[in-house]
C-alpha positions as CSV (number, residue, x, y, z in Angstrom):
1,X,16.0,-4.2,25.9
2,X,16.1,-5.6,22.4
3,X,14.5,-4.2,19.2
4,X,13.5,-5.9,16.3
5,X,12.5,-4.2,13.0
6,X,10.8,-5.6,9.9
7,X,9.7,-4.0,6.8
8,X,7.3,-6.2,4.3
9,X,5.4,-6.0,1.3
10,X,2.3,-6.1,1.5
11,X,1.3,-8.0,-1.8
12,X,2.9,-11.5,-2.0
13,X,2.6,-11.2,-5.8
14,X,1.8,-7.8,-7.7
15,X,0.9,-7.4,-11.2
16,X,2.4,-3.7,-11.8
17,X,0.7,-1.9,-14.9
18,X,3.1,0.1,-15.6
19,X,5.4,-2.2,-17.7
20,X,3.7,-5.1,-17.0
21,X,6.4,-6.2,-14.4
22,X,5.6,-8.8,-11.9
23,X,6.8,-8.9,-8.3
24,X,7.5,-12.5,-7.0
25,X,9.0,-14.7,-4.2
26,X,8.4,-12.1,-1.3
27,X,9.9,-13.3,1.8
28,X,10.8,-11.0,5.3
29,X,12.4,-13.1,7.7
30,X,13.8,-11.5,10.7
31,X,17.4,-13.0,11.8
32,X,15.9,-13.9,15.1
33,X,13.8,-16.9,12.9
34,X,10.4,-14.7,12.7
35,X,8.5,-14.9,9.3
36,X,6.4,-11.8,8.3
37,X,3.4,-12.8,6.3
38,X,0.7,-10.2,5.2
39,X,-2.8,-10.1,3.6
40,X,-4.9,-7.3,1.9
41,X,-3.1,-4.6,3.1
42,X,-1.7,-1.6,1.4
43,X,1.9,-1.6,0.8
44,X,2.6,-1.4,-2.9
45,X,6.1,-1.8,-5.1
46,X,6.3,0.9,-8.2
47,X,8.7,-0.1,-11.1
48,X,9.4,1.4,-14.3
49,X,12.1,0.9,-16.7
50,X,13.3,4.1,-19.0
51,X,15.9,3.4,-22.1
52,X,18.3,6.0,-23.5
53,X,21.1,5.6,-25.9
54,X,24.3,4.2,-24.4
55,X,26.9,6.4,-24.0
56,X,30.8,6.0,-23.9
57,X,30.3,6.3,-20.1
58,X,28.0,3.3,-20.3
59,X,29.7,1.0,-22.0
60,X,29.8,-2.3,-20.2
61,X,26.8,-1.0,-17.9
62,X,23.6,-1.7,-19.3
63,X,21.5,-1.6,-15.8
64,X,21.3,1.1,-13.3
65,X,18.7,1.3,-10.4
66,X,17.2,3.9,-8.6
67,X,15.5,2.6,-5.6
68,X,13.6,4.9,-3.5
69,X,11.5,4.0,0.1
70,X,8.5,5.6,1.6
71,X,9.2,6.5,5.5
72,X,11.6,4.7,7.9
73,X,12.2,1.4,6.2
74,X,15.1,0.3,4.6
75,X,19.1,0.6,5.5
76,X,20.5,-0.5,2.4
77,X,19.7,-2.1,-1.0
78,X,21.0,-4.5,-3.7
79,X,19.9,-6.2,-7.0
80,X,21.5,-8.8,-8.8
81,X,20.4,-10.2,-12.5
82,X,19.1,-14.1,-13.5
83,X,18.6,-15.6,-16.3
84,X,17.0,-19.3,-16.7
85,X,17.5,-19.6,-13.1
86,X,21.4,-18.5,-13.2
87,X,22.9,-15.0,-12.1
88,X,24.2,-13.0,-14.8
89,X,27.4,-10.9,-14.6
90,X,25.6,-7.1,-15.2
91,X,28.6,-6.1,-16.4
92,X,28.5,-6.4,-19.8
93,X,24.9,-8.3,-19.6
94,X,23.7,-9.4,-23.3
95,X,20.5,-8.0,-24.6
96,X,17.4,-9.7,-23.3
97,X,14.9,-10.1,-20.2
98,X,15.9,-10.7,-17.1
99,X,14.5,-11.1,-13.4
100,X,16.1,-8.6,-10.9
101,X,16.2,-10.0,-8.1
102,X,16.4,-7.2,-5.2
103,X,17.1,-7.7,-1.4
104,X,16.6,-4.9,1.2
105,X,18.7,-4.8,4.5
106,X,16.2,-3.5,7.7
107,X,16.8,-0.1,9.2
108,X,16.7,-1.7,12.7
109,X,18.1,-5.1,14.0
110,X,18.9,-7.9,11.5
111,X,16.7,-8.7,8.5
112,X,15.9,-8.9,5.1
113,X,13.6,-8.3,2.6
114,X,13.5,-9.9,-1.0
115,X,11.6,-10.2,-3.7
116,X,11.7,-10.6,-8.1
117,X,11.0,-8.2,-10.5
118,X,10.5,-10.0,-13.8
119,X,10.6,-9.1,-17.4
120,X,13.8,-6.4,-16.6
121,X,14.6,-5.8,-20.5
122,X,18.1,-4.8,-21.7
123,X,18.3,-3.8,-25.5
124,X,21.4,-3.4,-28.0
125,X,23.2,0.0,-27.7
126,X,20.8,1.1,-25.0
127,X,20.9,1.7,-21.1
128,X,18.0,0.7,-18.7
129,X,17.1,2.5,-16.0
130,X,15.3,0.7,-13.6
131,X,13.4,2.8,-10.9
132,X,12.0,1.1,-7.8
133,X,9.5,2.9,-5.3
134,X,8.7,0.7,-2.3
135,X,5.9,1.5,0.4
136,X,5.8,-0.9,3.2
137,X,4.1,-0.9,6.5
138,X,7.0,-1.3,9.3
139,X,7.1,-4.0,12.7
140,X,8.9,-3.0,15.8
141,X,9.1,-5.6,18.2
142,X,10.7,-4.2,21.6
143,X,11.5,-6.9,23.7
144,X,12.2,-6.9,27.7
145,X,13.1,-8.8,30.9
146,X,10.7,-8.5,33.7
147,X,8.7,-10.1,36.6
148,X,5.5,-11.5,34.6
149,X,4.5,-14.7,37.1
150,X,6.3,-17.3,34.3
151,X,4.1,-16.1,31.5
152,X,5.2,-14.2,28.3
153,X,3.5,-10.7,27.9
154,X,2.8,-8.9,24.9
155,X,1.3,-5.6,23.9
156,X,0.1,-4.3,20.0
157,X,0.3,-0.6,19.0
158,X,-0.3,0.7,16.0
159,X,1.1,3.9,14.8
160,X,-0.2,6.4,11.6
161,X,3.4,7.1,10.8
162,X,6.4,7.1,13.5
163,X,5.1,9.0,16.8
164,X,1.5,9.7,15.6
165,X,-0.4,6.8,17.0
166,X,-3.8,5.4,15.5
167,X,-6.5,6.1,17.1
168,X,-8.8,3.4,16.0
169,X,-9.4,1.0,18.8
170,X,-9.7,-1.9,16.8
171,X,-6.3,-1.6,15.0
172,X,-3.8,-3.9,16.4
173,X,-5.9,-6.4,17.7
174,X,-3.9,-9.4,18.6
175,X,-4.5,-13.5,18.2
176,X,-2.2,-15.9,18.9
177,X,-2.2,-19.6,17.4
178,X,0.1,-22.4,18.0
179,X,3.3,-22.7,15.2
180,X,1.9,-24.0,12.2
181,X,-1.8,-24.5,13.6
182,X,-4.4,-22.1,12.4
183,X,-7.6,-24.2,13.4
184,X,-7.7,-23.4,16.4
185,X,-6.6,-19.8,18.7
186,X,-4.8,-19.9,21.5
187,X,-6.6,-18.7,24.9
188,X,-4.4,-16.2,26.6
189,X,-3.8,-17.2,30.6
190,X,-4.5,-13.8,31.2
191,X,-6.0,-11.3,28.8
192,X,-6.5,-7.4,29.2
193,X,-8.1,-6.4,26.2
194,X,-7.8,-7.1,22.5
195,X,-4.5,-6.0,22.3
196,X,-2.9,-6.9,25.6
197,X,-2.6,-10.0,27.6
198,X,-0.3,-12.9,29.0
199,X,0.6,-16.1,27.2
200,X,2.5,-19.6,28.0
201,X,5.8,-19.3,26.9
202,X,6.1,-20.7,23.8
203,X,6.4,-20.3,19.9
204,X,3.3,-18.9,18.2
205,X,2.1,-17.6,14.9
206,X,0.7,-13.9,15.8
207,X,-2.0,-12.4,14.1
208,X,-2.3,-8.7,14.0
209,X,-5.9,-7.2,12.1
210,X,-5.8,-3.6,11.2
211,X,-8.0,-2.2,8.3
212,X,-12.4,-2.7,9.0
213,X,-14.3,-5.4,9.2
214,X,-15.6,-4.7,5.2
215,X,-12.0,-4.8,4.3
216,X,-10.0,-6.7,6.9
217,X,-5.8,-6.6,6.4
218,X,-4.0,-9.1,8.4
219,X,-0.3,-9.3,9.5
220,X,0.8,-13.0,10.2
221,X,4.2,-12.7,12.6
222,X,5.1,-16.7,12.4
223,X,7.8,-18.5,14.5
224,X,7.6,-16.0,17.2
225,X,9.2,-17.6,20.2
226,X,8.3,-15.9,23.2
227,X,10.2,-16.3,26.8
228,X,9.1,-16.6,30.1
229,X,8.9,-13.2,32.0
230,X,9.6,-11.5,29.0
231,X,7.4,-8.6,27.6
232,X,7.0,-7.9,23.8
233,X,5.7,-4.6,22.7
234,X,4.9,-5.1,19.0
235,X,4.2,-1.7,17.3
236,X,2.5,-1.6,13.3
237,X,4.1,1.8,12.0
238,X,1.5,2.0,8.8
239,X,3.8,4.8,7.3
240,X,0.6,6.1,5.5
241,X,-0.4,9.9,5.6
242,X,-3.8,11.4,7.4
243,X,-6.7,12.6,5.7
244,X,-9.1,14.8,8.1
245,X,-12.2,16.7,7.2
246,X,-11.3,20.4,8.2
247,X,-14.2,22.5,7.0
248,X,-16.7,24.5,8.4
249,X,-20.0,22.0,6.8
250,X,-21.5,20.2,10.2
251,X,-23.6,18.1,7.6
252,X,-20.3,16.3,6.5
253,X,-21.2,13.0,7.8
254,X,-18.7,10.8,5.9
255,X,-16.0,11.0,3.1
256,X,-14.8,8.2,0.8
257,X,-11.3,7.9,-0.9
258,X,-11.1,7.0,-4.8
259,X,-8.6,6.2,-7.7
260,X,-7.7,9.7,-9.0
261,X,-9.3,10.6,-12.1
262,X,-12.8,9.2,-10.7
263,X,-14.8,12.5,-10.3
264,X,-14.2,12.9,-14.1
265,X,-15.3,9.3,-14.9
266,X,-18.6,10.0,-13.4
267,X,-19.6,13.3,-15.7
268,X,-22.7,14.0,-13.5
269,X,-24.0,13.9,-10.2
270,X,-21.8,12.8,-7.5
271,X,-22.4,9.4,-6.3
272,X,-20.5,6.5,-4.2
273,X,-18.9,3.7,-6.4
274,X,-18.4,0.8,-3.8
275,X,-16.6,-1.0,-6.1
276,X,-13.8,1.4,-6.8
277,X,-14.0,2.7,-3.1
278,X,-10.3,2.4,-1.3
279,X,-11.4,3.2,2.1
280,X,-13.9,5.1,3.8
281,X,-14.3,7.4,7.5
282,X,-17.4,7.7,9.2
283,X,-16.1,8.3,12.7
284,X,-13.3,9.3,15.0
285,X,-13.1,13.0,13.9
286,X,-13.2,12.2,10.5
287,X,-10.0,11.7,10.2
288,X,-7.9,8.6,8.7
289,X,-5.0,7.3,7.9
290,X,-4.7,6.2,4.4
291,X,-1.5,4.8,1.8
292,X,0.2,8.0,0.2
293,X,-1.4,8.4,-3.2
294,X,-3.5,10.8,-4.8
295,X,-7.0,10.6,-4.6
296,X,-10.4,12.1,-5.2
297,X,-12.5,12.5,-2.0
298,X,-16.6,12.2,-2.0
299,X,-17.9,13.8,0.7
300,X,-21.1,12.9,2.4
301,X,-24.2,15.5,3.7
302,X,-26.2,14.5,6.2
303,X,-27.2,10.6,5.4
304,X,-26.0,10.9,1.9
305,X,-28.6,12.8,0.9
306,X,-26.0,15.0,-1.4
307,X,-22.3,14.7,-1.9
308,X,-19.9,16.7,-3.3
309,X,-16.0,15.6,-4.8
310,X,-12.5,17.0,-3.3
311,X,-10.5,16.3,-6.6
312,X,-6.2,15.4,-6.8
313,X,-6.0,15.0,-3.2
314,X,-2.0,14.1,-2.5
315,X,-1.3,12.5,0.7
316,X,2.7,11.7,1.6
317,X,3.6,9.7,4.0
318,X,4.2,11.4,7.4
319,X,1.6,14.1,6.7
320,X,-1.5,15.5,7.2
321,X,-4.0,16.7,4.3
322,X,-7.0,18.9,5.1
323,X,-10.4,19.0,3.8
324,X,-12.0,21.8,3.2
């Protein structure tokens, strides 16, 4: 059996507000030739910069990074500095702005993941600090030999974090397209459901949808080459935290996550904002999976006749946060 692990970001091209940083040029590419391509979903890259006085210490050293990843993700980091194109020596790097340019190794079989960070700034007689929090859903592709009639097999599961598995149907749904052509799917020779089936061998571009159908998030696995009598179990680990509604209320119908901060915004009666809304759980328990974050929660009575806020809700990822 082979294993293949990819981590991506999910935002080709980020405006962080923090310092006004932009991340650029994502690319995953797995050793093995596959491309990971995402769209809408929730990963996110966190960078701030911090100056401080240059010590004796420091001299020579203007740069240091702190990077930091959120669940099972990364094996190794490194950054490098460019200027006008060029890579710049950070020893002794001149004041300015420059584009780090960082490159993750994966924690499984062979892979990378880069992208830019732009507008890094070094000033005289001062050291930056560069910190870089990256949250990342994760691809685990085990692959393995077997009887299948000729045909290639494959199989999508979707897990919360690593070993709690999702337990909305639709997540994971699988459709495959020829390389490079998008017009048009490609039938499955045999299929058992919307995440199982049987393919020609061949090399396909795999679509995997996850979120709902208001706010779709797709997961593009291109140049996957896929063997005769081969089986490829292809498992999403979203590395998000849970949310469930634990209380005792049996007219709690529905609960909606927001931004932090907008209970307060409302000053009055509590009401839905659809257009701030992250996500929202009407079904399976009421419980969700969800990005780590902190959040207000609106809960919903009955049809929405009344709703009340849960305020500074923190959800990690790997955990599970109650409602009461």
């Amino acid at each position: 059996m082979k294993k293949f692990f990819v981590l991506f970001n999910l935002l080709a091209v980020m405006t962080l507000a923090l310092q006004a940083q932009k991340v650029t040029n994502r690319t995953c590419r797995l050793d093995n030739g596959i491309v990971i391509k995402t769209e809408q979903t929730w990963g996110q890259v966190w960078v701030d910069q911090q100056f401080a006085a240059m010590t004796a210490a420091d001299q020579g050293n203007p740069v240091a990074v702190s990077v930091r990843t959120l669940g099972s993700l990364t094996a190794s980091s490194a950054f490098r500095l460019h200027s006008a194109g060029k890579e710049v020596s950070l020893k002794g790097a001149k004041p300015g702005a420059y584009t780090m340019k960082m490159t993750y190794k994966l924690s499984g079989k062979p892979g990378t993941l880069s992208f830019d960070i732009d507008d890094i700034v070094i000033k005289p007689q001062t050291k930056t600090t560069v910190s870089v929090t990256l949250y990342d859903y994760q691809i685990m592709i085990d692959e393995k030999q077997g009887s299948q009639n000729g045909l290639s097999h494959y199989d999508s599961k979707v897990e919360r974090y690593k070993g709690n598995p999702e337990s909305n149907p639709d997540f994971g749904a699988i459709t495959l397209y020829a390389k490079g052509n998008r017009e048009k799917p490609v039938a499955p020779a045999e299929a058992t459901g919307k995440k199982t089936g049987k393919v020609k061998p061949g090399t396909y571009d795999i679509l995997i949808m996850l979120g709902t159908q208001d706010k779709p998030q797709r997961v593009w696995l291109e140049n996957f080459a896929m063997k005769p009598d081969f089986s490829y179990i292809i498992t999403t680990n979203l590395n998000a935290g849970v949310v469930t509604y634990a209380g005792v209320n049996k007219d709690i119908k529905t609960f909606h996550l927001y931004p932090a901060g907008t209970a307060d915004r409302q000053q009055g009666k509590a009401v839905p904002e659809r257009n701030l809304e992250i996500l929202r759980c009407e079904s399976q328990g009421l419980t969700s999976s969800c990005p780590p974050g902190t959040y207000d929660v609106l809960l919903s009575l009955g049809s929405g006749a009344k709703y009340e806020w849960r305020k500074g809700i923190v959800v990690q990822t790997g955990t599970r946060v109650q409602l009461k």
